[in-house]
PDB file as gemmi writes it, atoms N, CA and C in Angstrom:
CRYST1    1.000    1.000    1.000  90.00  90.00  90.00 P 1                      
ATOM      1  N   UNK A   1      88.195  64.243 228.668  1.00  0.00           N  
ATOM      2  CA  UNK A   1      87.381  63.393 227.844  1.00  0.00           C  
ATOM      3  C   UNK A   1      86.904  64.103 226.579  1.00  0.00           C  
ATOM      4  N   UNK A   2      86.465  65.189 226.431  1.00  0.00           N  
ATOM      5  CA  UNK A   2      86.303  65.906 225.466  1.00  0.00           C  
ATOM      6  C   UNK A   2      87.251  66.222 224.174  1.00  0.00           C  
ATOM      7  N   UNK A   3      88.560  66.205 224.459  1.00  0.00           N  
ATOM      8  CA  UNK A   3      89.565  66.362 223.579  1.00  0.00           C  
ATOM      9  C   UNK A   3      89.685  65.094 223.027  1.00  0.00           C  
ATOM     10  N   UNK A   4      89.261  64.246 223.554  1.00  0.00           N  
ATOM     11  CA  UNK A   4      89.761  62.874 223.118  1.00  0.00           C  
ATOM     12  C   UNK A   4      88.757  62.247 221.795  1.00  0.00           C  
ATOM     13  N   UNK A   5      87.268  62.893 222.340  1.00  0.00           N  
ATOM     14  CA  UNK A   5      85.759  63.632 221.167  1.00  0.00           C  
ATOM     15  C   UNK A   5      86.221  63.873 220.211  1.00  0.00           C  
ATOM     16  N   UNK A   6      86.775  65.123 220.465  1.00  0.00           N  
ATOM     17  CA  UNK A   6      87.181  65.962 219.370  1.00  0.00           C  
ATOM     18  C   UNK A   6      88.143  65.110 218.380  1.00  0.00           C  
ATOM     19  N   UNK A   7      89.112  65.178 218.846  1.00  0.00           N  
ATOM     20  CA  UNK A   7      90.169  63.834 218.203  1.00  0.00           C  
ATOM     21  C   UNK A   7      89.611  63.206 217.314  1.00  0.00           C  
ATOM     22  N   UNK A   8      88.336  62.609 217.628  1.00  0.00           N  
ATOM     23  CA  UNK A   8      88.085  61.544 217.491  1.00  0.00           C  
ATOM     24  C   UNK A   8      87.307  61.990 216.047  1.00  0.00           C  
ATOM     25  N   UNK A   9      86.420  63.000 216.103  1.00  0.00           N  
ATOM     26  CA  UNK A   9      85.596  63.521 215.043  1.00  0.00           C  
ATOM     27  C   UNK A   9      86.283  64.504 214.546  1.00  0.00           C  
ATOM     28  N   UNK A  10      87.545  64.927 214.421  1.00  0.00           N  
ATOM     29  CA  UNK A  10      88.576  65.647 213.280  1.00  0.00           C  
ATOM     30  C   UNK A  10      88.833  64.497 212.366  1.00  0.00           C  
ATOM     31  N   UNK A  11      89.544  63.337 213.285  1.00  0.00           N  
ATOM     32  CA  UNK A  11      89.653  61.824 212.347  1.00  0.00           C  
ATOM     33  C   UNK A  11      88.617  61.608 211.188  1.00  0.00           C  
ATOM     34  N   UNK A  12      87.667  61.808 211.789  1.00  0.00           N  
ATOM     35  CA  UNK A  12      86.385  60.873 211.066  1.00  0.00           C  
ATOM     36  C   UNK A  12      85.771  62.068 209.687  1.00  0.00           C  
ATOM     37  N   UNK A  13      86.034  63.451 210.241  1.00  0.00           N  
ATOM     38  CA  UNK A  13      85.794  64.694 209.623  1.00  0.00           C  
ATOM     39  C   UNK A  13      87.162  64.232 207.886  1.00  0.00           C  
ATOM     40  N   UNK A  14      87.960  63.994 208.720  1.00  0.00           N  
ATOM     41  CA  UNK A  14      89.339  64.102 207.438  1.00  0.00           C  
ATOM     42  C   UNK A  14      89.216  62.824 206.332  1.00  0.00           C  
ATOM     43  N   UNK A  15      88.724  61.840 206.841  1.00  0.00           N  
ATOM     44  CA  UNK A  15      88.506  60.870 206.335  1.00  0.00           C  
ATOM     45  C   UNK A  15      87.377  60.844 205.507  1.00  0.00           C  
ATOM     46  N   UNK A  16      86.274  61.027 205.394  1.00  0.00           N  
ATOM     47  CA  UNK A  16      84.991  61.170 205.148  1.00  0.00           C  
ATOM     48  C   UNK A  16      84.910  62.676 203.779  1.00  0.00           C  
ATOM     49  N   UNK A  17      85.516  63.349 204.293  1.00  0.00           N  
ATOM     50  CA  UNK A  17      86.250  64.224 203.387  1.00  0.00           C  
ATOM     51  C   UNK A  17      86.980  63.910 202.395  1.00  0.00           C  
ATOM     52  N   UNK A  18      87.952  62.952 202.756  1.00  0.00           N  
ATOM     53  CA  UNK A  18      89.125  62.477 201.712  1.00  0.00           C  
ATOM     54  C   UNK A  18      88.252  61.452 200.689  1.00  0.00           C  
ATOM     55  N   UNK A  19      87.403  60.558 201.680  1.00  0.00           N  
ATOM     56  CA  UNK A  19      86.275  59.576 200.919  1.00  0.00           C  
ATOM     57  C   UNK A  19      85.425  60.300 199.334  1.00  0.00           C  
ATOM     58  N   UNK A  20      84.784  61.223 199.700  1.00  0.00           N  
ATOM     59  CA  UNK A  20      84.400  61.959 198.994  1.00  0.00           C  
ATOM     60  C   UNK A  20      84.776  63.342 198.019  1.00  0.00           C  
ATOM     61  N   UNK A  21      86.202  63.160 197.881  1.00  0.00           N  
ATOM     62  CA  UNK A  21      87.161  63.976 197.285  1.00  0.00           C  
ATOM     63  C   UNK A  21      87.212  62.868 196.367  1.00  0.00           C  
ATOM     64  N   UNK A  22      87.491  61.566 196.644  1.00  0.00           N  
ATOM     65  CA  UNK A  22      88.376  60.609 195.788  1.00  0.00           C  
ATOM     66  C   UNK A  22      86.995  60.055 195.061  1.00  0.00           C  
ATOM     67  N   UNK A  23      85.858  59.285 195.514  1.00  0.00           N  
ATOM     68  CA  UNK A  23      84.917  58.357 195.443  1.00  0.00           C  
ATOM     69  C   UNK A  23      83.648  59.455 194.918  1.00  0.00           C  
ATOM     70  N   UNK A  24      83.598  60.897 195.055  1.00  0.00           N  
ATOM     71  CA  UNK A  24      82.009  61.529 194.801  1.00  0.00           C  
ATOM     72  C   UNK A  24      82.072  62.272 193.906  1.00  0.00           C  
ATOM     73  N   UNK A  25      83.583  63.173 193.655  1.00  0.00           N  
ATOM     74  CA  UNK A  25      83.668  64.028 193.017  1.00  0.00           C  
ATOM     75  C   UNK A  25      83.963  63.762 191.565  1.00  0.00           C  
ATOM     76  N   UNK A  26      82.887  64.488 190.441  1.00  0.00           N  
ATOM     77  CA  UNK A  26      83.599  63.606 189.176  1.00  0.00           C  
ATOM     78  C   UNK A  26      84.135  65.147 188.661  1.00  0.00           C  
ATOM     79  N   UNK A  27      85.690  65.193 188.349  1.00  0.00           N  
ATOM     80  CA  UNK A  27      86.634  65.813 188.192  1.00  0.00           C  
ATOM     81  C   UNK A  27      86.664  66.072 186.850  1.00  0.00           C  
ATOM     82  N   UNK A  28      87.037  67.543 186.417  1.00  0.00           N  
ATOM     83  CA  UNK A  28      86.995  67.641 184.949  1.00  0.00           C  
ATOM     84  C   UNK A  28      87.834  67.223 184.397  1.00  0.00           C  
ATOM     85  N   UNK A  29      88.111  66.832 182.525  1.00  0.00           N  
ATOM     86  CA  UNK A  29      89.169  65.958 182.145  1.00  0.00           C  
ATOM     87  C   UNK A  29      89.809  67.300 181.916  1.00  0.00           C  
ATOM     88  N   UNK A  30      91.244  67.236 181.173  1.00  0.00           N  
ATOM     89  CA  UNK A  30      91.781  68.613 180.955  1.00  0.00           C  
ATOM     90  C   UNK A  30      91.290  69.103 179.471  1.00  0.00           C  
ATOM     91  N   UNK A  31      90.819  68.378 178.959  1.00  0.00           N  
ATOM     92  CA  UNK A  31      90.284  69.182 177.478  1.00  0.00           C  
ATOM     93  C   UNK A  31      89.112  70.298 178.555  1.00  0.00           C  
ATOM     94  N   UNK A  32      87.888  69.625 179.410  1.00  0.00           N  
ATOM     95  CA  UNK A  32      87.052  70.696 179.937  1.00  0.00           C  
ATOM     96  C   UNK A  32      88.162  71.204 180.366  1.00  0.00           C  
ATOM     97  N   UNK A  33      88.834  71.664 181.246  1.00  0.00           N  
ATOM     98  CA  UNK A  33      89.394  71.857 182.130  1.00  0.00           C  
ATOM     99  C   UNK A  33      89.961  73.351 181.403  1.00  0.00           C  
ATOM    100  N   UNK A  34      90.792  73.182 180.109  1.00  0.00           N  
ATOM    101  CA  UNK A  34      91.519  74.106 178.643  1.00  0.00           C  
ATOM    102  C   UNK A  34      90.158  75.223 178.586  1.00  0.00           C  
ATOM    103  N   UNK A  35      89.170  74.383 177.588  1.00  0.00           N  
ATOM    104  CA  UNK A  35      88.165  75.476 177.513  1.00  0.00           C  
ATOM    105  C   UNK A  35      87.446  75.800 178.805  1.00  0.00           C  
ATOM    106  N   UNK A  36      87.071  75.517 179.872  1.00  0.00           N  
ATOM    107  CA  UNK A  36      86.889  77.003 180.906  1.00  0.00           C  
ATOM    108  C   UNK A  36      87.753  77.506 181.162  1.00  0.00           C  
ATOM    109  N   UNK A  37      88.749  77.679 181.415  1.00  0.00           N  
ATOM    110  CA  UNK A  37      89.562  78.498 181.255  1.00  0.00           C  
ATOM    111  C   UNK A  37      90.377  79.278 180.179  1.00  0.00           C  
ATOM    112  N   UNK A  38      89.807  78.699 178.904  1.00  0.00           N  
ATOM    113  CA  UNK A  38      89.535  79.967 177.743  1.00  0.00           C  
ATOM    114  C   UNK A  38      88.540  80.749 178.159  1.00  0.00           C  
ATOM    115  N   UNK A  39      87.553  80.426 178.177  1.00  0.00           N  
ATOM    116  CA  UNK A  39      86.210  81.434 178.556  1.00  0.00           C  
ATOM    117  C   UNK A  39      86.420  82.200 179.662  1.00  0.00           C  
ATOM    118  N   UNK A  40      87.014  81.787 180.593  1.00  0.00           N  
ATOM    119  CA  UNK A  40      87.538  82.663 181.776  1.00  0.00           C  
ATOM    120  C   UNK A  40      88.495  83.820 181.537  1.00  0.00           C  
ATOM    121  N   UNK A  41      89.237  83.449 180.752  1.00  0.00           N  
ATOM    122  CA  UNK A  41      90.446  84.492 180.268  1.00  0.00           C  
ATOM    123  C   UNK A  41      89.733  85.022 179.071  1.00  0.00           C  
ATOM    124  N   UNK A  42      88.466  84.840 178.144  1.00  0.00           N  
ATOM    125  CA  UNK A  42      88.088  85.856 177.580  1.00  0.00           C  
ATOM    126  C   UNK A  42      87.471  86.574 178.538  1.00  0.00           C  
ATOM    127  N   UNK A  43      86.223  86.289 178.883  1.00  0.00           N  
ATOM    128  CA  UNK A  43      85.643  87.166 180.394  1.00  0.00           C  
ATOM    129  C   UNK A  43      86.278  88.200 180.703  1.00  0.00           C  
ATOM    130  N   UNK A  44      87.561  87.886 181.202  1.00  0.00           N  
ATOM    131  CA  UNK A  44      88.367  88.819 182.120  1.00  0.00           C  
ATOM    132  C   UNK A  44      88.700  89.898 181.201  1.00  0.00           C  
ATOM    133  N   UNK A  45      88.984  89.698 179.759  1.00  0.00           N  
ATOM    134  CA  UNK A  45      89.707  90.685 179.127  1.00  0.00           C  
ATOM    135  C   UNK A  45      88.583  91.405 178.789  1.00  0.00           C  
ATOM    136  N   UNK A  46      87.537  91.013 178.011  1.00  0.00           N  
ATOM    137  CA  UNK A  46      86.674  91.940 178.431  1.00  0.00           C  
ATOM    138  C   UNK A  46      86.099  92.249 178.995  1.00  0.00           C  
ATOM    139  N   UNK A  47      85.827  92.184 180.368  1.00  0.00           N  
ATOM    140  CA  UNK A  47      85.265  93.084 181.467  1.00  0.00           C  
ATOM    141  C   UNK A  47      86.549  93.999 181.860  1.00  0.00           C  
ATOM    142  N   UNK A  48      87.827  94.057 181.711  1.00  0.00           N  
ATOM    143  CA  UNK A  48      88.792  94.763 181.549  1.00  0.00           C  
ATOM    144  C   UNK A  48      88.524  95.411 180.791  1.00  0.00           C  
ATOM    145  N   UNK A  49      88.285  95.803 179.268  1.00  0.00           N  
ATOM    146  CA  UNK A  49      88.365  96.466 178.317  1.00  0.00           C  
ATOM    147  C   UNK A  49      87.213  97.400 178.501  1.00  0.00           C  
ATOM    148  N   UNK A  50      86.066  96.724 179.254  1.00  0.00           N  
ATOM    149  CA  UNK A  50      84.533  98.062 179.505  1.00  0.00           C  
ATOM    150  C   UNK A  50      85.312  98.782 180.531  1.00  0.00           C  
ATOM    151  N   UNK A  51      86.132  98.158 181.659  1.00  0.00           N  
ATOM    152  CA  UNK A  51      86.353  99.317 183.026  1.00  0.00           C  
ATOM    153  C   UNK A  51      87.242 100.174 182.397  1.00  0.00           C  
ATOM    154  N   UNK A  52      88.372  99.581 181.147  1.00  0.00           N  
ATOM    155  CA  UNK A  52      89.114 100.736 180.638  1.00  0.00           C  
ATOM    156  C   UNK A  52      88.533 101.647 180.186  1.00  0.00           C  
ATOM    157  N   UNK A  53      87.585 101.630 179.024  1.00  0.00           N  
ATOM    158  CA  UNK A  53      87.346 102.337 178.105  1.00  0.00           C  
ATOM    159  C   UNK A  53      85.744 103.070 178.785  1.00  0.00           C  
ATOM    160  N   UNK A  54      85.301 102.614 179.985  1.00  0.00           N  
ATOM    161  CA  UNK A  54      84.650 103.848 180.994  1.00  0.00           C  
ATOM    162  C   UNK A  54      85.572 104.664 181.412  1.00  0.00           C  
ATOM    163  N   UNK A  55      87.372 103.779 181.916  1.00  0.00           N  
ATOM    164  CA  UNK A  55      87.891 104.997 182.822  1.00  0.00           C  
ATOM    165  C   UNK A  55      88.136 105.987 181.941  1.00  0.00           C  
ATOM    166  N   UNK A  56      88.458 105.611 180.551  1.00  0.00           N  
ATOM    167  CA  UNK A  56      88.987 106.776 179.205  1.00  0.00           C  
ATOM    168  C   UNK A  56      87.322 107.559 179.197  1.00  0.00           C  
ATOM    169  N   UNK A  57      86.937 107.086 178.738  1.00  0.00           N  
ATOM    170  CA  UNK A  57      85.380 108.000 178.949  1.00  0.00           C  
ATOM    171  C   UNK A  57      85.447 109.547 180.134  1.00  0.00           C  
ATOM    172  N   UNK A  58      85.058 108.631 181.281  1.00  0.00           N  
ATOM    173  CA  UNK A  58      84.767 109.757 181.658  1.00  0.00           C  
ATOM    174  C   UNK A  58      85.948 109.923 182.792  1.00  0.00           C  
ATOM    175  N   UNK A  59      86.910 109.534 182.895  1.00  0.00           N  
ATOM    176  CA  UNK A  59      88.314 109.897 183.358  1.00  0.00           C  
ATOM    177  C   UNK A  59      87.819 109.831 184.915  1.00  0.00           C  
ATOM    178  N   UNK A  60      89.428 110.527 185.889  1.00  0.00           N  
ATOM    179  CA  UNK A  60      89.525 110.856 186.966  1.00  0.00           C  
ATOM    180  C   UNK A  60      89.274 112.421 187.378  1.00  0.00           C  
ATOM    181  N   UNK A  61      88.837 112.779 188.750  1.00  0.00           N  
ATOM    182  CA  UNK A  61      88.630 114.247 188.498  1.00  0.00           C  
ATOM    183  C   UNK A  61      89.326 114.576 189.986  1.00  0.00           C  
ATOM    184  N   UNK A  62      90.795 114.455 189.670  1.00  0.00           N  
ATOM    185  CA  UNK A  62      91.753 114.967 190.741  1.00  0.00           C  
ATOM    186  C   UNK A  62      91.458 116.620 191.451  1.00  0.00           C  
ATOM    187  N   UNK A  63      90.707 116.763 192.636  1.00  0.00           N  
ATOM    188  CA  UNK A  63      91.233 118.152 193.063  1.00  0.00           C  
ATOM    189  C   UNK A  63      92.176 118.924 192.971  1.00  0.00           C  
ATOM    190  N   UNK A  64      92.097 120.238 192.428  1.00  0.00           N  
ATOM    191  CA  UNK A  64      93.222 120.590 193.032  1.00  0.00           C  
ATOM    192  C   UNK A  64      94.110 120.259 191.688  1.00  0.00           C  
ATOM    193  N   UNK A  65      93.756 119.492 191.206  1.00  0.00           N  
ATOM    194  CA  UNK A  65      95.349 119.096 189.894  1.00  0.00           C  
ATOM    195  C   UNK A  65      94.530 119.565 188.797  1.00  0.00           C  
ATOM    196  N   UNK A  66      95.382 120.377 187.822  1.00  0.00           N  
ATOM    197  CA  UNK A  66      94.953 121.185 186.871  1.00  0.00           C  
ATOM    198  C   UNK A  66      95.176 120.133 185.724  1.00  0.00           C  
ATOM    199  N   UNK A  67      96.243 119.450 185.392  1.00  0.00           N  
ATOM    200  CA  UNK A  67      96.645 118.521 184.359  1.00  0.00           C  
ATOM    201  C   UNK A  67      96.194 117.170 184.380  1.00  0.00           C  
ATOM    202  N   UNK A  68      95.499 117.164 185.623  1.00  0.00           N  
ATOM    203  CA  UNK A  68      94.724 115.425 185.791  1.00  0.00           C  
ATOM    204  C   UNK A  68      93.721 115.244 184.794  1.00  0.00           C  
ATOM    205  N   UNK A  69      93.758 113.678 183.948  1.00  0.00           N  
ATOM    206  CA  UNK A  69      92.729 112.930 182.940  1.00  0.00           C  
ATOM    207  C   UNK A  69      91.473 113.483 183.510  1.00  0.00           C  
ATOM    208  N   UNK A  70      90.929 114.174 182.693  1.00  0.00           N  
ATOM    209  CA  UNK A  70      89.301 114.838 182.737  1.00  0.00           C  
ATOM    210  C   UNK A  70      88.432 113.620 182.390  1.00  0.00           C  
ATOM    211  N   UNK A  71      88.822 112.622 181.279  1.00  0.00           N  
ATOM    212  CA  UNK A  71      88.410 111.553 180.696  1.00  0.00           C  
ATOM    213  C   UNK A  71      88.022 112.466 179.265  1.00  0.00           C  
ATOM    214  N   UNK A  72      87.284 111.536 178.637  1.00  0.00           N  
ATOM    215  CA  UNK A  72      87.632 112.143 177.010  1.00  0.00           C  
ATOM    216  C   UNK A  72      86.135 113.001 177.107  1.00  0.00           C  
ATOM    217  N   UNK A  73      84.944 112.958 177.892  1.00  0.00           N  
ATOM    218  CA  UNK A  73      83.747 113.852 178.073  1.00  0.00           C  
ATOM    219  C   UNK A  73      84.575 115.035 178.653  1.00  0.00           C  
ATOM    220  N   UNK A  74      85.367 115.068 179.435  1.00  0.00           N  
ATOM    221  CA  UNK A  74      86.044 116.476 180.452  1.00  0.00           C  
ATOM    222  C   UNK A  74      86.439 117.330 179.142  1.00  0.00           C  
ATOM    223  N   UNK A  75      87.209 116.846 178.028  1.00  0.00           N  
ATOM    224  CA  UNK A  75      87.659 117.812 177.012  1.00  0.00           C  
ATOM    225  C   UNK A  75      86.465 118.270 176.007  1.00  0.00           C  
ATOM    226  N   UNK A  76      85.500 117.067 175.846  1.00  0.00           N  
ATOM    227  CA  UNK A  76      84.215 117.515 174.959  1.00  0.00           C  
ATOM    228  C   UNK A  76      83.636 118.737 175.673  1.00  0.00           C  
ATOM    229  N   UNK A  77      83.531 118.890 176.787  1.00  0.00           N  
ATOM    230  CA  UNK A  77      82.685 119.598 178.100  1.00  0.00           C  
ATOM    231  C   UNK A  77      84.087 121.122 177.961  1.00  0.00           C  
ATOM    232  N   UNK A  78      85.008 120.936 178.005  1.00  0.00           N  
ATOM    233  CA  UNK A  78      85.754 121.875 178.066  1.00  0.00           C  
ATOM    234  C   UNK A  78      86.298 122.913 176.682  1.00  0.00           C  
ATOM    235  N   UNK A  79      85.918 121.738 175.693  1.00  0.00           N  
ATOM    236  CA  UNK A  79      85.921 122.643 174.289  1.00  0.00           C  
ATOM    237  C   UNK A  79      84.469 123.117 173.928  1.00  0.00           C  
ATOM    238  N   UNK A  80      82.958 122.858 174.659  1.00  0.00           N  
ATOM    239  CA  UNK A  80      81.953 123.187 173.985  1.00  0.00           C  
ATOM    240  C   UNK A  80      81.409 124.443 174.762  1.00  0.00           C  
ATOM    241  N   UNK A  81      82.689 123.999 175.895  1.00  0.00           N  
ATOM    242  CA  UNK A  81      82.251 125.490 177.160  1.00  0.00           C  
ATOM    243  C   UNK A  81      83.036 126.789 176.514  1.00  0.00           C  
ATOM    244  N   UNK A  82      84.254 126.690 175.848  1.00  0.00           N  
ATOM    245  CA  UNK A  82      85.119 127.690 174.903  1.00  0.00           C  
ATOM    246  C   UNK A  82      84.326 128.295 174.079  1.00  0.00           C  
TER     247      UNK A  82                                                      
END                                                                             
């Protein structure tokens, strides 16, 4: 008897769902639709461009590896220590 419950309120779950996908939701046109997703793809490039230009900053500091990116402070730090 229970499965037959269940059944019964997956039905009513999918429907009620679909109701309010079609009938509640007011959907963006594609002009919105263009510009957020300009603004999204600026976003991204620059929050890309700060994580780059921290990783150039202050670089990686590989153990052990003599030729690994110091970042561009590792060479300031290494020519003011000369």
């Amino acid at each position: 008897m229970q499965s037959k419950n269940t059944v019964a309120s997956f039905k009513t779950y999918l429907s009620e769902s679909y109701n309010e996908l079609v009938h509640k939701v007011s959907w963006p046109t594609w002009k919105e639709l263009q510009s957020s997703a300009i603004v999204v793809l600026i976003s991204a490039l620059i929050l890309s461009l700060i994580v780059f230009l921290m990783d150039f900053i202050f670089g990686v500091h590989n153990m052990g590896v003599s030729n690994a990116w110091k970042g561009l402070l590792g060479y300031i730090y290494k020519f003011l220590g000369q």
